[in-house]
C-alpha positions in Angstrom: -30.4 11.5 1.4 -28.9 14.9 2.8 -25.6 14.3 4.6 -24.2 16.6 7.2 -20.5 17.8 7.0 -19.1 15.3 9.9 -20.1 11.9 7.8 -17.8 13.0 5.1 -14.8 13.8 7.6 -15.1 9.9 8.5 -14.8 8.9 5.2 -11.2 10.8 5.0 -10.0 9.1 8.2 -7.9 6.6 6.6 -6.3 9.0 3.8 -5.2 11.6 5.8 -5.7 14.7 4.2 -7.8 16.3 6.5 -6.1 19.9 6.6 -6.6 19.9 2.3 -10.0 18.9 2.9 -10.9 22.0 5.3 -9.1 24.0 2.4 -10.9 22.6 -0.3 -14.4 23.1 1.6 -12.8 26.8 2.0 -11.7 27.3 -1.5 -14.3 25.5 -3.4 -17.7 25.8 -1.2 -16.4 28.7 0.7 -16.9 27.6 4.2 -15.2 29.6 7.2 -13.7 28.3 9.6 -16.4 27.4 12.2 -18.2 25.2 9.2 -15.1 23.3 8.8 -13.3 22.9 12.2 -16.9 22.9 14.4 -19.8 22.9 13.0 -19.5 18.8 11.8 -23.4 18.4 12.0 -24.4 20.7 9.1 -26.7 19.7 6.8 -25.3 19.8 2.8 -26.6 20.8 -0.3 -26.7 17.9 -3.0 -24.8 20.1 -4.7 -21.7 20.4 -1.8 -22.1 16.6 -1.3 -21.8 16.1 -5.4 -18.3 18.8 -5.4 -17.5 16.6 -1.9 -17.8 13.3 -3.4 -15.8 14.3 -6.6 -12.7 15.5 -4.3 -12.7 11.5 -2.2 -12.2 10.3 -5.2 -9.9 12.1 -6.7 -8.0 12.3 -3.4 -8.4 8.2 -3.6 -6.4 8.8 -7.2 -3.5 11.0 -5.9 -4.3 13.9 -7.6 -2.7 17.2 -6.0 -5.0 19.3 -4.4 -4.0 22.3 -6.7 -5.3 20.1 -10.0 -8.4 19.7 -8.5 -8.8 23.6 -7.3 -6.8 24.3 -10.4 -5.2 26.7 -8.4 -1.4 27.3 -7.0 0.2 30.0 -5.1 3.6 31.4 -6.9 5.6 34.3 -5.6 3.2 36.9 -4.8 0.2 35.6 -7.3 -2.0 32.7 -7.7 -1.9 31.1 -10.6 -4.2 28.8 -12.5 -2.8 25.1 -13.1 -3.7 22.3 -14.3 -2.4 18.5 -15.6 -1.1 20.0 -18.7 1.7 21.4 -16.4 3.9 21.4 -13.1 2.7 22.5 -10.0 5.5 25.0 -9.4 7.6 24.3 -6.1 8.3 27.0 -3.2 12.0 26.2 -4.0 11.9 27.9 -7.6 10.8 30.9 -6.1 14.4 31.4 -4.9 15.4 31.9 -8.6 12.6 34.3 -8.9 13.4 36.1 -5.8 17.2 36.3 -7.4 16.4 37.6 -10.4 14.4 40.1 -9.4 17.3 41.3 -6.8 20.3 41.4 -9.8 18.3 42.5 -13.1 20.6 45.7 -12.8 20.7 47.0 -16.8 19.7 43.2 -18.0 16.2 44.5 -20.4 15.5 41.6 -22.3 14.7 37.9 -20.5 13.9 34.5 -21.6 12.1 31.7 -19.6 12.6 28.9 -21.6 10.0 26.1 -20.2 8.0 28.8 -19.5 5.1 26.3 -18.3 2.5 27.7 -16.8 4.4 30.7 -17.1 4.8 31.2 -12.9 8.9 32.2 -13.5 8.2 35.0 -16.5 5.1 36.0 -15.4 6.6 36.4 -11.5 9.5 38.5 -13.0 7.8 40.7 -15.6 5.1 41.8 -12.8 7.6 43.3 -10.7 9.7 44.8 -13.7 7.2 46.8 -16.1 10.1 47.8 -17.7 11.4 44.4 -19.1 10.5 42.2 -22.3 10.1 38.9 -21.1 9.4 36.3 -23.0 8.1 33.0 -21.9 8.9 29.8 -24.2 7.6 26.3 -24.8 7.3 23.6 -26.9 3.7 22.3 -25.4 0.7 24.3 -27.5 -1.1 22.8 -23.7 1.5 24.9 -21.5 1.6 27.7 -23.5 -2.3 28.1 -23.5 -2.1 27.9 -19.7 0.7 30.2 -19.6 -1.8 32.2 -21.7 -4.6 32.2 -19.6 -2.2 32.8 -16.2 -0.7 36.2 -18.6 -4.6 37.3 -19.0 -5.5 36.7 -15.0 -3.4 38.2 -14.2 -2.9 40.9 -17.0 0.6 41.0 -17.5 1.6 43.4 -20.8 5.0 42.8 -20.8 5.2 39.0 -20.8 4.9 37.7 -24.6 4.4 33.7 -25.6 6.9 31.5 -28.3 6.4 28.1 -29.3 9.8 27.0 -29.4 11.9 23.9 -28.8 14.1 25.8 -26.1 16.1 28.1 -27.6 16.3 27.0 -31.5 14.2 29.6 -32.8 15.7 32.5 -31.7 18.3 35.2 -33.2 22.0 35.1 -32.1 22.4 37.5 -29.0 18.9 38.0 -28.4 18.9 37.7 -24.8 20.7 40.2 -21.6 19.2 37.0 -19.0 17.4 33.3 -20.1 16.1 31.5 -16.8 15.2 27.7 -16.8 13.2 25.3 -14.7 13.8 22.0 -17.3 13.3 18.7 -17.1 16.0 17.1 -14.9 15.0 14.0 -13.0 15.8 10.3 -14.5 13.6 8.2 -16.1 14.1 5.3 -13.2 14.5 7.7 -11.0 12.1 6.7 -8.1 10.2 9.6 -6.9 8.4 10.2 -10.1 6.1 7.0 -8.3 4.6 10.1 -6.3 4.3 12.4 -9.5 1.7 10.2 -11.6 -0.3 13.3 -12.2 2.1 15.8 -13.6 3.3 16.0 -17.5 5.9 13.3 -17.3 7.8 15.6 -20.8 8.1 18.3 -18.0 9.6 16.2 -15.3 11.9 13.2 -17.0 15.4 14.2 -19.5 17.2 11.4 -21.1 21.3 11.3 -20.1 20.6 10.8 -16.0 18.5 13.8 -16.5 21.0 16.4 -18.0 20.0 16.1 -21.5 17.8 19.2 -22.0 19.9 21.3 -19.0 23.2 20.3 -21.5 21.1 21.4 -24.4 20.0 24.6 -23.1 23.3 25.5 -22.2 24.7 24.8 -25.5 22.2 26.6 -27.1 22.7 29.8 -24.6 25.9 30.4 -25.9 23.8 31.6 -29.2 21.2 33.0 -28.0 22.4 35.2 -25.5 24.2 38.4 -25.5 28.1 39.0 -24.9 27.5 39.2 -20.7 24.3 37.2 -20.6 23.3 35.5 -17.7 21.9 32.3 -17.7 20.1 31.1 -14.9 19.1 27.2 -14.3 17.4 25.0 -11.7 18.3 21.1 -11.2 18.1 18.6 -8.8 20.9 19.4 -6.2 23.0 16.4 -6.9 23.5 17.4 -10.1 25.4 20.5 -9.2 28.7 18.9 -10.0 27.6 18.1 -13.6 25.7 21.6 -14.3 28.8 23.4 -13.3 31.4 21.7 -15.3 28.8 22.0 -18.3 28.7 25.6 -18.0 32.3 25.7 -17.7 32.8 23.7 -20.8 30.4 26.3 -22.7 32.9 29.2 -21.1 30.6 30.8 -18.9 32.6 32.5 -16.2 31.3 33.4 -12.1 29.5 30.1 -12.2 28.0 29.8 -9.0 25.2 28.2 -7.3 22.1 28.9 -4.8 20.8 26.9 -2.6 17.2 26.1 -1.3 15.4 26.2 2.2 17.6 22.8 3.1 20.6 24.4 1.8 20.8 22.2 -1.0 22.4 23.3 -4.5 19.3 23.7 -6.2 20.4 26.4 -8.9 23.0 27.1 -11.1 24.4 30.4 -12.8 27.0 32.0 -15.0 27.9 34.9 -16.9 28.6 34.3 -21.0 
């Protein structure tokens, strides 16, 4: 039995998510905004009702809206996602946006964690000139990563399976950038984050493991002047500091996000 547009709104009453639902019919049926905002008495295909039905219950499940369009915009690009990795946040694109302000002679760049490659991928698009590389331990990121380089048709962006920064040469890097893993594994908020790759989210040590890791590894792995670069969870800015000190990086500094939070960390090698 055919089903008009405004029986299915009711059925969303109680979860709330009618502004994603008016994307989704948008995105994914590509309805304007009359169909979606006015025109509740039109008549759907099976096939709208069928792609309908499969977004109420995954909405039922808590599943982000950019899993389901498998879609998420980064920077100045869309990217493709899915559960194999994060849903990057607006706050990382501050560390973007920084890089991309103070590359000065800095030629050769690592994201280590590249994920689905939104960091390297965000930063080699608006230098042509660079080498940057985009690491990972997941074969599953990496082949989104992969598949966000050829959308998006990035030459100068080249893929490592790598367990952060093990396999690579001594000074092989001018700048290595870093979205890790950070929050605890009892840390309550990862109630809300059922869907996303819990390796990517959750370190061991209160969450500092793989940020102390890195930065033990970056002394290595990046050049005499290096900069590395690393995002955390903002009350872990006392700890990420006096980690890079220990490592003797100097100028070690900190930006903050859109609630003026401490949300990244930097130093010079």
């Amino acid at each position: 039995m055919s089903k008009t547009l405004g029986q299915y709104k009711i059925l969303f009453d109680g979860l709330n998510i009618h502004e994603e639902l008016n994307f989704f019919l948008k995105e994914k049926l590509k309805f304007n905004d009359q169909d979606t905002l006015i025109n509740n008495e039109r008549i759907l295909t099976k096939h709208q009702q069928n792609l309908i039905e499969q977004f109420l219950e995954q909405k039922k499940q808590g599943v982000p809206l950019d899993y389901i369009l498998n879609s998420t915009d980064f920077y100045e690009n869309r990217f493709y996602v899915d559960e194999r990795v994060l849903i990057p946040r607006p706050e990382t694109e501050i560390l973007v946006d920084y890089v991309n302000n103070h590359l000065s002679s800095r030629t050769k760049v690592l994201d280590a964690g590249t994920g689905s490659g939104c960091i390297g991928i965000s930063i080699a698009l608006k230098n042509p000139s660079l080498n940057v590389y985009g690491s990972d331990h997941s074969v599953d990121a990496l082949n989104v990563a992969l598949i966000n380089k050829n959308i998006l048709n990035v030459n100068n962006f080249s893929l490592v399976h790598a367990d952060w920064l093990s396999s690579f040469k001594k000074a092989s890097f001018d700048l290595i950038v870093s979205n890790p893993p950070y929050i605890a594994d009892q840390d309550p908020h990862l109630e809300n984050l059922q869907h996303e790759p819990n390796k990517a989210l959750v370190a061991k040590d209160y969450g500092l493991r793989d940020i102390r890791l890195i930065i033990e590894q970056s002394t290595e792995v990046l050049k005499r002047g290096g900069l590395l670069i690393l995002e955390h969870g903002y009350q872990q800015q006392e700890e990420v500091e006096n980690i890079f000190k220990k490592n003797h990086f100097s100028n070690v500094s900190n930006l903050k996000d859109f609630q003026e939070l401490p949300r990244i960390t930097l130093g010079t090698f």
